[in-house]
N, C-alpha and C positions, 0 to 999 in steps of 0.2 A: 736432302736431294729435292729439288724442286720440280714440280710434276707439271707446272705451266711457266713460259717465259716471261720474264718481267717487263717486256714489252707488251704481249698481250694482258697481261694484268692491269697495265697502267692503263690502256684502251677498256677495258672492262669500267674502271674506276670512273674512267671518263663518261662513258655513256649508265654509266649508276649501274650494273650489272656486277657490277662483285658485289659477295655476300657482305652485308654488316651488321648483320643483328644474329644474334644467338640461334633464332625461329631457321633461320635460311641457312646457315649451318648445320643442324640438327636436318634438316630436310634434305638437303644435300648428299650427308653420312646416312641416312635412313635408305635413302634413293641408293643408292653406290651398292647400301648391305645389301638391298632388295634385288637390284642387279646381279649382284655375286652369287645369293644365293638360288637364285631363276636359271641361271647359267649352270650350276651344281647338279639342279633337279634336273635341267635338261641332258645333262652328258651323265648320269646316274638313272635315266629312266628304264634303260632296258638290261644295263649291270644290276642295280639294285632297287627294283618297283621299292619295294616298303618302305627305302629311302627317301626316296624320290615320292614317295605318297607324303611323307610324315614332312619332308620340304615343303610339301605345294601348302600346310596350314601358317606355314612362316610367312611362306613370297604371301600370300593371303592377306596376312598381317599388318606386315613391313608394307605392303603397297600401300593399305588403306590408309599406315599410318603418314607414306609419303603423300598420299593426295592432297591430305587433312594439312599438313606442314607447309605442303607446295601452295594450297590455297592461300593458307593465313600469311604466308610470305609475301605472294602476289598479289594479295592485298595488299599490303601494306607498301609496297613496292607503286603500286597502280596509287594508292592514296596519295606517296610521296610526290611522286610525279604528277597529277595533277591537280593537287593542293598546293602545291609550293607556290604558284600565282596566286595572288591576291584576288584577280580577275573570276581563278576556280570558283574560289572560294567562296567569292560572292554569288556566282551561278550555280554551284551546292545549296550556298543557302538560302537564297531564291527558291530552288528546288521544291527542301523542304518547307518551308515558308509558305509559302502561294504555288507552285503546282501541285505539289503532292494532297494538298488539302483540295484545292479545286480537282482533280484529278478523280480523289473519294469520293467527291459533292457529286461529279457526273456521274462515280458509276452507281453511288446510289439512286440518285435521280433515274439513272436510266434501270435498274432495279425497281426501282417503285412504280417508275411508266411501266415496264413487265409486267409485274404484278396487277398494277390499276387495269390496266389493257387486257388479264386475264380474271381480273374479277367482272371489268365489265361486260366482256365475250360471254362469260360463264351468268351475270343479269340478264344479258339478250335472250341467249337460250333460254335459260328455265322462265325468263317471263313470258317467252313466244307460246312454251309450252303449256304455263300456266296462263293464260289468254285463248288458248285452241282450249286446255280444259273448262276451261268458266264458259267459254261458247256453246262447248258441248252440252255442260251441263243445266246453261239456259234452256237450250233448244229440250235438253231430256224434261225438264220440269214442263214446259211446255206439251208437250206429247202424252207424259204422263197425268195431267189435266185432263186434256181431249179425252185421252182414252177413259178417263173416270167419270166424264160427265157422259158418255157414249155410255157407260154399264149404268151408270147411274138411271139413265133414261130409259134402260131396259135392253138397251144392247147387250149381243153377246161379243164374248172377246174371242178374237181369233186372225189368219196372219191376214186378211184383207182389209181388217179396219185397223189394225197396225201398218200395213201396208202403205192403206190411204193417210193414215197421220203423219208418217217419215217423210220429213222435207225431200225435194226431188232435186235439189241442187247441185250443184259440179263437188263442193266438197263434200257433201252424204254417198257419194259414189261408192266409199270404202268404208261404212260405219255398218254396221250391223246393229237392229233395236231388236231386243226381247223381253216381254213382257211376260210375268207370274200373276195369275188371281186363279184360285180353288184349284189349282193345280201344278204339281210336280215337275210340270215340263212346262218348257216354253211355249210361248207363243213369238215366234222371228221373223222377223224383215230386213234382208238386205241384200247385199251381191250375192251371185251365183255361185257355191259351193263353198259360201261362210259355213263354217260346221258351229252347231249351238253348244252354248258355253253354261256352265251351271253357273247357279245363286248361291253364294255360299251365306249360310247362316248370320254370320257379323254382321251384313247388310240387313238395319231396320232402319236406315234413315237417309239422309243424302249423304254421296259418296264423291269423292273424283280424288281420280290417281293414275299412275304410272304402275300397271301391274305384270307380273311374269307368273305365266296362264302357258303351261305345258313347255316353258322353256322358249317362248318370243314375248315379248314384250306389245302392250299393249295400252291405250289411252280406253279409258274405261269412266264412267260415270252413273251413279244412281242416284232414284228418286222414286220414295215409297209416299205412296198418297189415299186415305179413302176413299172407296168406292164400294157403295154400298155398305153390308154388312160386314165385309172383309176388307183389308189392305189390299190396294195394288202397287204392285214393284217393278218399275221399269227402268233397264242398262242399256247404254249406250255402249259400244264398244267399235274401239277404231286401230287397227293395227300400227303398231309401231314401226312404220317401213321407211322402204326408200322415197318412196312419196311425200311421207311429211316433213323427214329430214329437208328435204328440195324444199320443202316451202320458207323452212327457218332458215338454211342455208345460201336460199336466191341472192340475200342484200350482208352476208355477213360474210363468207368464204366457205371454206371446203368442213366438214361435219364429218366425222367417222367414229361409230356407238360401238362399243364392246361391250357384252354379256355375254353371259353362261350358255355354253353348246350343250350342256348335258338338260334332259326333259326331267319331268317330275316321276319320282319313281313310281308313287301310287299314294290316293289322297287319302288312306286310312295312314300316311309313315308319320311317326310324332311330329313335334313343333320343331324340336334340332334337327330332324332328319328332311322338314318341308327346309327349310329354313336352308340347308347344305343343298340341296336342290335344286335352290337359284341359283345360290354363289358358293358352290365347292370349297374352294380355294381363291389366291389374285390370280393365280396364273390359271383356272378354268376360265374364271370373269373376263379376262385380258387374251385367252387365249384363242380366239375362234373373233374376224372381224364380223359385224353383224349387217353394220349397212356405214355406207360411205358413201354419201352426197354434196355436190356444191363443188365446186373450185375455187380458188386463191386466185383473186385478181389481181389485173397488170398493175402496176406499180403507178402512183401519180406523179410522183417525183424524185429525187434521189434520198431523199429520208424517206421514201415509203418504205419500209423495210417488212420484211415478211415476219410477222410474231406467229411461230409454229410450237407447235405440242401446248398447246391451253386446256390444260384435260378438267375437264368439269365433270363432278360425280352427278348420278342423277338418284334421287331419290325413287327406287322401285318397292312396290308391295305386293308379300305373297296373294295372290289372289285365292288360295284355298284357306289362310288362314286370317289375312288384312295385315300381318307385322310388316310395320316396313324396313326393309332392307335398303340399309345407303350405299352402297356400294354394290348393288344390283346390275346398275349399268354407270359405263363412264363414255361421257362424252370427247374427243380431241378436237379441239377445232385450228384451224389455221387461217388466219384474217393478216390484214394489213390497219396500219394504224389510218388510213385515210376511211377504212371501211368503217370504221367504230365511230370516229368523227363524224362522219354520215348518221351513224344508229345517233349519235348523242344528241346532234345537232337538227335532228329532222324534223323536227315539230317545232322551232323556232324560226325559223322563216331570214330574215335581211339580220335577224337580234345574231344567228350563229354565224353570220359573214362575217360582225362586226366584233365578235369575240374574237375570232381567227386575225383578222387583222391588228387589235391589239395586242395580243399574245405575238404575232409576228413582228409587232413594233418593238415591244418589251425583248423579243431575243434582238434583235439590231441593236438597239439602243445597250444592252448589256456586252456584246459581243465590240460594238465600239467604244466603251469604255475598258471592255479587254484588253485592246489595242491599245487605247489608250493608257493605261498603265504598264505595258508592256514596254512601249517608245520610252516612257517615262521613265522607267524604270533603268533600261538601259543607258540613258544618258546618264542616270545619276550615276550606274555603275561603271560608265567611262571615266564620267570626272571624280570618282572617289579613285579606279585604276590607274588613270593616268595622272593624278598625283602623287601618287604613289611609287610607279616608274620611273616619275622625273625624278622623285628623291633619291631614291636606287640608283640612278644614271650619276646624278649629283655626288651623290657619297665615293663612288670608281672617281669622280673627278675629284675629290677630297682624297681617297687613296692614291692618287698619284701624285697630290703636293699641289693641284693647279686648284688654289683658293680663287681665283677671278672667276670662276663660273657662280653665276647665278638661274633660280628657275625662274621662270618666266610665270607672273600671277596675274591672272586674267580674272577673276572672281575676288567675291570680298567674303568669302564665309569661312568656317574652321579651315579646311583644308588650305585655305590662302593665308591664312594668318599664320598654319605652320610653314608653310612656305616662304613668307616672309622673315618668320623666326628662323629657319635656318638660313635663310638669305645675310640676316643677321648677325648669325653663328658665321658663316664663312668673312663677313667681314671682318669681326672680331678676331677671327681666326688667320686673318692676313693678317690685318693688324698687329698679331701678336706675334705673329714670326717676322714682321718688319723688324720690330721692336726686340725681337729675340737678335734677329740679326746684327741690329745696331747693338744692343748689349755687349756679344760677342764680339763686336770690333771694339767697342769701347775697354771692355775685359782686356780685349788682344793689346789694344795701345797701351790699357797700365799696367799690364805685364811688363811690357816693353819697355815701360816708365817705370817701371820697378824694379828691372834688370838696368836700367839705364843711371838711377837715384843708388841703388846700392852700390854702384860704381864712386858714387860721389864719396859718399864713408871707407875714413882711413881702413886700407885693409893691413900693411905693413909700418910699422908704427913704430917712430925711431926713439927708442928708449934712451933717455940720457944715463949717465952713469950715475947722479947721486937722486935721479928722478923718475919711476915708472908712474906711466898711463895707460888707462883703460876706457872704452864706451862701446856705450850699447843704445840700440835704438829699436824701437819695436810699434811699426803703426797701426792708428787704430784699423785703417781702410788698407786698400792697397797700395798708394804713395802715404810719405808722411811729409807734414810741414815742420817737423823737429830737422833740427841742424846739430850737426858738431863736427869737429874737425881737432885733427893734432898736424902743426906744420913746423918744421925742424927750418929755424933761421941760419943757423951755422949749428956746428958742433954742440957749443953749451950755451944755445938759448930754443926753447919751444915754445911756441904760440895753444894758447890753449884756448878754441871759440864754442858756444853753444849758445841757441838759437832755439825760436818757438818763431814761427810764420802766423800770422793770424789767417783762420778761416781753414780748411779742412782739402784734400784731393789734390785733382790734378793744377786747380790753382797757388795753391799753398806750395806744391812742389815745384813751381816753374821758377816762385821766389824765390824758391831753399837751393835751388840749382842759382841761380842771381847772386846770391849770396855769398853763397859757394866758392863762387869765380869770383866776384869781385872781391872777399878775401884774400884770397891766394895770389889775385893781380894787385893788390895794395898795398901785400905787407913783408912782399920779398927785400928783403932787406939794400939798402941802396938802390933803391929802381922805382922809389913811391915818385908819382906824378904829382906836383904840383901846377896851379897855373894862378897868379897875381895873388898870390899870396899879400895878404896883410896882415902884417906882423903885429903880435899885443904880448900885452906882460905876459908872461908866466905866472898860470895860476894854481903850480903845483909845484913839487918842491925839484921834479924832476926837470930839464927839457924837455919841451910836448911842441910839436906839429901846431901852430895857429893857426885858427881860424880863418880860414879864406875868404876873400871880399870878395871876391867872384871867379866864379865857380861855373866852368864850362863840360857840360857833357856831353857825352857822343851817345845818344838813348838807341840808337840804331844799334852800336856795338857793345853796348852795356859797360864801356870803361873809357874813364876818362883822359884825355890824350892834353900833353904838356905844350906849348910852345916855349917856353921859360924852364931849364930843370935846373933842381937844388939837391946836390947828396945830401941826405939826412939821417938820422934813424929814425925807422918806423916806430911809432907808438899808440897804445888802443885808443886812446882820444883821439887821436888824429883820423885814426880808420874808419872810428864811428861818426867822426864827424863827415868824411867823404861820404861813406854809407849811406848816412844818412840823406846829405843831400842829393845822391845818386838814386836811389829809392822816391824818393820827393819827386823827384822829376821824370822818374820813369814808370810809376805806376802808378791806380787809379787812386783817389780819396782816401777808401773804405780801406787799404793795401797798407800792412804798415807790421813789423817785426821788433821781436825781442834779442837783445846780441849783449853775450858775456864775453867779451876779449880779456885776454891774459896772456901776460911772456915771462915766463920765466927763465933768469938767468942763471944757469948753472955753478956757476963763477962764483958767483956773490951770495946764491942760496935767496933770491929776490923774486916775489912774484908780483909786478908790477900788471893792474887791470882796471878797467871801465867797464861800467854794467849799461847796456840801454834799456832800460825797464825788465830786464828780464829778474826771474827769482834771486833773491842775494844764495848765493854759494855758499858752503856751510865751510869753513875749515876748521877742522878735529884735532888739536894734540894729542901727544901722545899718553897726554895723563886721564882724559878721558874730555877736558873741557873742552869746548865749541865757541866759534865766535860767526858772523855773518859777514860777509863783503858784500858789503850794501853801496860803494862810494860809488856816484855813476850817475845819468838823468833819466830821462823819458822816453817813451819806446821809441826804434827807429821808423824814419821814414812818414812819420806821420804830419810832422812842423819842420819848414828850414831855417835855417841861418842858427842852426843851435849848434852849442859847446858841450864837449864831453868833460865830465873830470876826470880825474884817476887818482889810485892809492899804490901805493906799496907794502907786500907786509912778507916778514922775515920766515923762511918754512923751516923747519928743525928736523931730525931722521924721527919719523915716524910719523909727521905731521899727514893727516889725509883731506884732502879737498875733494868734495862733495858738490857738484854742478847738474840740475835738475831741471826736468821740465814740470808743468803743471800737473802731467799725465801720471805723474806720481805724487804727488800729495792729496790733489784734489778728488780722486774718488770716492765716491760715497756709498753708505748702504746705512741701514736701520739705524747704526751707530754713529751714523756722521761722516765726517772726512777723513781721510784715510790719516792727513796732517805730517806737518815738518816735526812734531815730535816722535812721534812713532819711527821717522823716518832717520832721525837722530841716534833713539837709541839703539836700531838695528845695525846700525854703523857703525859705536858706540861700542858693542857687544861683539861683533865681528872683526874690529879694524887691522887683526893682524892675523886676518885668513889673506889669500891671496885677495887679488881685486876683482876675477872674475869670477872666484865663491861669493865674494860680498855681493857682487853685482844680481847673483843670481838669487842670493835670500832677500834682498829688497824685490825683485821681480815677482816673487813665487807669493812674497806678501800682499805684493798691491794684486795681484789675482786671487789670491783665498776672499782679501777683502771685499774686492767687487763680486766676486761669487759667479752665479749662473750670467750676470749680466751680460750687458754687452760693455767692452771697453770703451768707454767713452771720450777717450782723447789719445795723443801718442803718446808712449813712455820713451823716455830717453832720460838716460841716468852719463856722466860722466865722473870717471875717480880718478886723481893721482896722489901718489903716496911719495912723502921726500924718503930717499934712504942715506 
């Protein structure tokens, strides 16, 4: 029973939607079970939950396994379909080739400008900051001088000569200086309600860092110096705020510092307990924003794009113990790549125009060889496509027999030289169905000439009473130029003829048909044509037909026509002699036959014959001897004005006559000629089987002889046996 109509099937097939691989089979049956049993779960969920539960791990199954099946089907399906062009395929492998690899190159490239662009963001900062700190720490070395050569000279230290040595400048606004000598506590200077900060012990030398001092962050620097008798130790210390970030932020974009919200517990907690202090945890570190300064500028142009989250750690140090902690604070910053351009290029003056400019030539110049090998690319994958197609188009016109199409070759490279080779191929290929054609009519005519030729060969064959006949003819092609014939004169006389045509086919046959008829028209007894005869001796012992002194043909109707008639009897000299000169004048040179006439008369037991060059005739006794009828001239039709002889000789009951063509003696193989002895004693040994057993063990010999070969000439064998 069939579950879809064969109509829509064959619509399926058409548009490739029926299944044909195993894969989409299996998918199909997966999908159906999966269906069935989703449908089951579903009319089973409130009869039978536990069923219906222990279903839902199937349909679970079964679907994923249809997804999985559906996919690799659909692949393959999607593959067929647009792979089957030539054109895909080449634009697959383009693909992979040169996009996919250029495709990698960008996104690493633009990976690496990421990267480059956040390492450099991340050099800005910490150099701006380590540039604010070397400043600081200038200016504190400086102060810390002043102040030493003041005690030195007998000053005392205290906050108005600290005071008077702090720069009064826009950016000392927010720095706090305190100074240590013979005492515990500071001595400080700076804005109103900076609270003083201790010395911790570590510092006995110069110092500068990023420190976190009660849980804020801090730009800090020292410098211990003699004065007098004792050290003096003077810090700079500058908050880590929104102010400073604004300064690094003005020319780079937006700055937002994360650290640690929780304070220091207390400066006696160990080194892991200072140390957790600063930085808890990531998420204490990260958890609380601290200051967020600056903004992301406008865009300069359509690549300016915005490179966000550049997070840069900052190096912070306990300030109660000096460990530095790397992950103390992290920096985000958010810039544009024109911004960083700006920082890289700012201290080169018309030198970073003129980088910008190349670097802008260098992408033109690369972008239009992009182009450029794209155009290029595409034509070549036209003219490899559209060679391609044409052949395709070409081969439909080859499947439908129409050889006259040719492609059209407009190039001279491989693909035109295939194109010419099947151009080639289709000539050759008319060519050979001309040639096929003309075979098959020529085949058709020597059928026809075959059916027409075995016409000519006695088929009812008038047996005298004290004389049987037999022959056989067998060509080597499809006509043969062998003859023979049995023609009943009256009652008790038979004509016995065989014939070899020289030369092979449909020529050799048009003679043997010539022949044929002019036989049969020449030697009906009382009705031979003569014309001016002139009479000479008798140069036999019989009366014989003379020699004609001239001899008129009708080459149009291939028989000669009398004005003068004489009754006579016909006799083989006389006929080979008409023959002969009827052949002479009716065909070319090279044209010329072999003729064994013979009549036998019943009456008198006489077989009276002329040979015209053909093989002498074997006649066999019946005691087993053989003698040759050899009496006779030269082949027919070759020289006129000749005279035939003839002989007579007496046939006795059992005597066998043996009339041959070449096409049985002459065969050869490794051993020679097949030979008139061999062909004797097969005769010899047989001669009183019937004549068409005989007939058929000489046949069956001269083929063992010649073996696999090919037969090389006609066979025709003629026998009569006296009784």
């Amino acid at each position: 029973m069939r579950l879809i109509s064969l109509e829509l099937e064959s619509k399926l097939h058409e548009k490739g939607l029926w299944p044909r691989s195993r894969i989409a089979w299996a998918a199909l049956y997966v999908l159906a079970l999966d269906l069935l049993l989703f449908a089951l779960q579903w009319l089973t969920r409130h009869v039978s939950p536990s069923m219906s539960a222990s279903l839902g791990g199937w349909v679970t199954f079964l679907s994923v396994l249809a997804i999985v099946l559906l996919a690799i089907a659909g692949f393959r399906w999607l593959r067929s379909q647009l792979l089957w062009r030539l054109r895909n395929r080449l634009i697959v492998t383009y693909v992979f080739i040169g996009v996919i690899p250029v495709f990698l190159l960008v996104v690493i490239s633009l990976i690496t400008l990421y990267l480059f662009a956040g390492q450099f963001a991340s050099f800005v900062v910490t150099s701006d900051i380590a540039t604010h700190l070397r400043s600081m720490e200038a200016a504190n070395r400086a102060i810390a001088h002043h102040l030493s050569t003041q005690i030195s000279s007998g000053g005392r230290l205290d906050e108005e000569i600290i005071g008077r040595a702090r720069p009064h400048r826009p950016e000392w606004s927010q720095r706090q200086v305190c100074a240590w000598y013979r005492n515990p506590h500071p001595y400080c200077s700076g804005p109103a309600g900076a609270a003083p900060f201790d010395s911790p012990s570590y510092i006995t030398g110069d110092f500068r860092d990023i420190v976190g001092d009660h849980g804020k962050l801090y730009l800090r620097t020292a410098a211990v110096v003699v004065a007098g008798p004792e050290s003096l130790r003077v810090i700079v210390s500058e908050p880590f705020d929104k102010d400073f970030v604004e300064k690094i932020a003005g020319d780079l974009g937006r700055i937002a510092v994360y650290g640690s919200n929780n304070p220091t517990a207390n400066a006696s907690a160990p080194q892991q307990g200072a140390s957790k202090s600063i930085l808890s945890s990531n998420d204490a570190m990260l958890g609380g924003q601290i200051i967020s300064a600056g903004a992301t500028p406008p865009p300069v142009n359509a690549l300016d794009i915005e490179i966000p989250l550049v997070r840069i750690p900052l190096e912070v140090a306990d300030w109660e113990t000096g460990k530095p902690q790397r992950l103390g604070a992290v920096a985000d910053v958010e810039t544009r790549p024109s911004m960083l351009a700006v920082r890289l290029f700012e201290a080169r003056g018309d030198y970073a125009k003129g980088v910008e400019y190349i670097l802008l030539s260098i992408m033109f110049v690369f972008a239009l060889i992009e182009l450029l090998a794209l155009f290029v690319g595409t034509k070549l994958t036209r003219s490899i496509t559209s060679a391609v197609d044409q052949l395709y188009e070409a081969t439909k016109h080859i499947n439908r027999a129409d050889f006259s199409h040719r492609i059209p070759v407009r190039s001279s490279d491989q693909l035109a030289t295939l194109a010419n080779s099947f151009n080639l191929m289709t000539t050759s290929i008319e060519k050979l169905v001309q040639e096929q054609k003309e075979k098959q009519r020529l085949e058709s005519e020597l059928a026809i000439a075959q059916e027409v030729q075995a016409q000519l060969y006695p088929k009812l064959i008038t047996q005298l009473e004290n004389l049987e006949v037999h022959g056989f003819c067998r060509p080597a092609r499809t006509v043969s130029g062998d003859y023979y014939d049995f023609l009943a004169l009256n009652s008790d006389k038979l004509m016995l003829a065989v014939g070899d045509i020289s030369g092979k086919g449909i020529s050799a046959a048009l003679l043997m048909a010539t022949i044929h008829s002019a036989v049969r028209a020449y030697s009906i007894e009382d009705r031979s044509v003569l014309r001016d005869l002139k009479l000479r001796e008798p140069a036999l012992r019989e009366p014989a037909l003379r020699e004609p002194a001239t001899v008129g043909a009708a080459v149009g109707s291939g028989l000669m026509l009398a004005s003068e008639l004489r009754w006579t009897e016909a006799s083989p000299a006389a006929l080979l002699t008409l023959l002969n000169h009827q052949l002479y004048e009716s065909t070319p040179d090279a044209k010329y036959a072999t003729l064994f006439l013979g009549i036998y008369d019943g009456a008198t037991r006489r077989l009276t014959y002329s040979n015209g060059g053909h093989l002498p005739p074997i006649l066999m006794s019946e005691d087993g001897s053989s003698q040759l009828l050899s009496c006779g001239g030269t082949v027919v039709g070759l020289f006129d004005n000749l005279s035939f002889p003839e002989a007579t000789v007496q046939l006795r009951p059992g005597d066998v006559l043996v009339a041959y063509s070449d096409g049985v003696t002459e065969p050869e193989n490794d051993y020679g000629e097949f030979g008139e002895e061999r062909l004797i004693r097969l005769v010899r040994e047989n001669r009183h089987l019937p004549l068409e057993r005989i007939t058929e063990i000489v046949t069956v010999a001269v083929d063992d002889w010649i073996g696999d070969n090919e037969q090389p000439d006609d066979v025709t064998l003629v026998l009569a046996r006296a009784r």
